[in-house]
C-alpha positions, 0 to 999 in steps of 0.5 A: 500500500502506498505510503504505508509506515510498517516497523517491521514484521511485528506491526499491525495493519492499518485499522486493526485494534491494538492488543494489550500486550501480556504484561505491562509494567506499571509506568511504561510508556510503551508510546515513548519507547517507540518514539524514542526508538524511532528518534535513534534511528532517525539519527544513526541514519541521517548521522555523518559521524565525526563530520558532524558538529558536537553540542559543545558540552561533549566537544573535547576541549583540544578540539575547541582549541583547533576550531578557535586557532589557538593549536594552529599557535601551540603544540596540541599538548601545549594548547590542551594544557594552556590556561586561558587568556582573559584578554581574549574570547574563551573558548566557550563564550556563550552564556545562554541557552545554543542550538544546533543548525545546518545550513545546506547542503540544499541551500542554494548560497552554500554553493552546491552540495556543502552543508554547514553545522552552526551552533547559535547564540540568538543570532550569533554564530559560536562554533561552525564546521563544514561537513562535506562529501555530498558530491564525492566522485573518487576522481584521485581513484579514477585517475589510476585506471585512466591514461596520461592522455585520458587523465586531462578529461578527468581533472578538468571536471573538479573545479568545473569553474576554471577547468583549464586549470586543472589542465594546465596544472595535470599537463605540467606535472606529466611533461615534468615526468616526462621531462619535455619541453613544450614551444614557447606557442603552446605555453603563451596559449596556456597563458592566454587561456588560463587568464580569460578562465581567472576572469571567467571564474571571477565574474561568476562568482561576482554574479553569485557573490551578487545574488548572496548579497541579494543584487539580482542586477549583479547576478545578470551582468555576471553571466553576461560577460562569462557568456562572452567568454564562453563562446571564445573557449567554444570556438577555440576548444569546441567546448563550453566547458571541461575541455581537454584542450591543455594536453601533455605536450602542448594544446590540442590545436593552434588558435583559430583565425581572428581570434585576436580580434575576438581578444580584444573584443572580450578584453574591451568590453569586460574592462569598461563592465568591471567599472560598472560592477565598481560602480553598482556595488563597491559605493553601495551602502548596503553593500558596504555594511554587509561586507566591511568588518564581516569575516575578517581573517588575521594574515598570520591565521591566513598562512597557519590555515594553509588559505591561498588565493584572495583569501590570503592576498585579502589579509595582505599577504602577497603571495601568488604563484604566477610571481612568487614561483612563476611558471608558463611565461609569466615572468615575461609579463607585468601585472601587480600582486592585488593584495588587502588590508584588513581582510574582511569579506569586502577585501575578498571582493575588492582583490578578485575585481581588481585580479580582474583587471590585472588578468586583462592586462596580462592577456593584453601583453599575450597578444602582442608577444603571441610567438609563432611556430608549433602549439604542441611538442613534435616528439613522436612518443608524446604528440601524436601525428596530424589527422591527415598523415595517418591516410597517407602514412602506415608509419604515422597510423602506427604512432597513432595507433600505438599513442592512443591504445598503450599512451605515454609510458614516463619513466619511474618517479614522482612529482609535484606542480603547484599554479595559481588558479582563481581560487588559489594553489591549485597542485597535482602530486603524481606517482609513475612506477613507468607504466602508462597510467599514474600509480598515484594522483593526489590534488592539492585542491584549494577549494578544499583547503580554504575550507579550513578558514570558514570556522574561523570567519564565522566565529563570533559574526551574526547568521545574516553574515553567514552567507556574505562571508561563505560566498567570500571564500568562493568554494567549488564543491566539485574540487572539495569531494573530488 
């Protein structure tokens, strides 16, 4: 029967008078037990074990300790054994009554699948913890079963926001292993893509960042210009999104024709619309109040979390891998570090639409140090042949076929390659024991590091903050549970 409730083979059906059972203590609320039993249940069900934020009374008081920063400063034992400072908050500082909230994953400002645990004051956020795992995918796992040349298809779908960055940084860690070096075309195209996929990143999340904030306007314009973008990565990789275009050895084809005028096309027009964005927001009111002050994070605590990205450039710390380790061509290039100076969800804004500008100038100076010749390495065991040889050519459907079917095979090794993508220190640790597919894959993932700062931000700030300072962080569920 639809909708029918049964708890097992005991229970009645619908309807059928209730036998008293044989002996029935006196005072037993057989009810309660049931109500009970059902409760446990419930809960053994929707638990996400120790994921999940405790009352504080049955928190153990190290634990307290890390989600206030204090053992990022001490020793555990140290920090377990350390008296409190007067001076600063204690580690429980509610005084009334709490209670226990999740926000997400359902909800739409948690950006996709992230739920967050809040205990609330009133309307104060006291502790909070990010329980994440909703979107898990195993794409580490996957990667051992998949190809040097498949891997690329794979990683491009973690941070599905900035795609090419995760191509770019799995395709310098292969050629790494392989040790090859690409023409300099390819890395100026890698380049050139990368930084229209920071600016294409950070519009989006100036759109949503807009619709948190409750600016449908800035939800329009953002979308707008990364359509604008879109169509060019359509046009030059045949893909919107998830490319495959930043393979191991180079890029998967040369620019097409005109794309310099679609260039500037795209560098004119967002240029004079982040000056709208500036003038829509950054002197609202509303906007100011909801952002200045809100979710501030100390550099110290910003570099002891692990934070890359705007999250640690906002707390003046001016730390960007394009400079500080530069890779591609960017020491070839002048652009400016964007960094803050309070750190404040404000700051988070201000650095992402002024690396927008910055991203623009970079691409600016691609188009005029474009160099010519080949967009791929031409050695035969990494590149395979152009289409049209392998109908003229037995040897040349050979190294096709021999390419596409075993694949690259890099000698025995491990490597490391960190880059700099929107969200921060994007990195692909791989192990090679010289077979054609990696032994090991790990991703360095900054979504899910920064995540470490969220109970940090929100500590002590009202729930209405809450959103304003997770959409801050700007987090790609997709690279968290990967």
């Amino acid at each position: 029967m639809t909708g029918q409730l049964t708890h097992g083979p005991g229970s009645r059906a619908p309807g059928a008078p209730t036998e008293p059972p044989d002996e029935v203590e006196p005072g037993v609320d057989l009810a309660g037990e049931l109500d009970a039993d059902v409760e446990a249940r419930l809960e053994a069900e929707t638990s996400e074990g120790p994921q999940e934020l405790a009352p504080e009374e049955a928190t153990e008081e190290v634990e307290l300790l890390i989600e206030q920063g204090s053992v990022l400063r001490l020793p555990e034992d140290s920090a377990a054994e350390a008296p409190l400072d007067p001076d600063r908050d204690n580690v429980r500082f509610g005084e009334g009554e709490t209670m226990i909230i999740n926000l997400g994953p359902q909800h739409p400002s948690t950006h996709g699948v992230l739920r967050m645990m809040l205990e609330l004051e009133g309307e104060t956020v006291l502790r909070s913890k990010p329980v994440i795992g909703y979107l898990h995918t195993g794409m580490e796992k996957t990667a051992e079963e998949l190809t040097y040349f498949q891997g690329a298809t794979n990683v491009t779908r973690m941070d599905y926001l900035a795609p090419l960055s995760n191509e770019l940084t799995f395709s310098l860690a292969v050629e790494k292993l392989l040790d090859v070096q690409i023409p300099p075309r390819a890395t100026w195209i890698r380049m050139l893509m990368a930084e229209l996929q920071r600016i294409s990143s950070h519009v989006i999340w100036a759109a949503t960042n807009g619709m948190d904030l409750a600016s449908t306007t800035m939800m329009i314009f953002g979308f707008r210009e990364r359509e604008l973008l879109l169509s060019f990565f359509e046009k030059v990789t045949g893909l919107r999104m998830n490319h495959n275009y930043i393979r191991p050895g180079g890029v998967a084809a040369d620019l097409p024709d005109g794309w310099e005028d679609d260039v500037e096309v795209i560098c004119d027009t967002i240029e004079a619309r982040v000056g709208d964005y500036d003038e829509l927001l950054t002197g609202q009111p509303i906007f100011r109040e909801r952002t200045e002050g809100v979710g501030v994070i100390s550099p110290e605590l910003a570099v002891a979390l692990s934070a890359t990205g705007p999250i640690l450039r906002a707390a003046g710390v001016a730390w960007d891998l394009r400079r500080s380790m530069p890779y591609l061509a960017y020491g070839e290039v002048d652009f400016d570090v964007v960094v803050g100076t309070v750190g404040d969800t404000f700051d988070r804004y201000a650095v992402r639409l002024n690396e927008i500008r910055e991203s623009i100038r970079i691409v600016r100076q691609v188009l005029e140090k474009m160099p010519p010749g080949d967009y791929r390495v031409q050695d035969k065991k990494v590149t395979p042949p152009p289409r049209a040889r392998i109908d003229e050519s037995m040897e040349a459907l050979i190294h096709h076929f021999k390419l596409f079917t075993r694949g690259l095979e890099p000698p025995a090794g491990e490597v490391y390659v960190g880059t700099e993508s929107p969200r921060g220190e994007v990195g692909c640790y791989l192990v090679s024991d010289g077979s054609n597919k990696p032994y090991r894959m790990h991703w360095r993932a900054p979504s899910f590091v920064n995540l470490q700062s969220v109970p940090a931000l929100l500590r002590g700030g009202l729930l209405a903050d809450a959103i304003a300072i997770l959409s801050s962080v700007d987090p790609v569920l997709g690279e968290v549970d990967r």
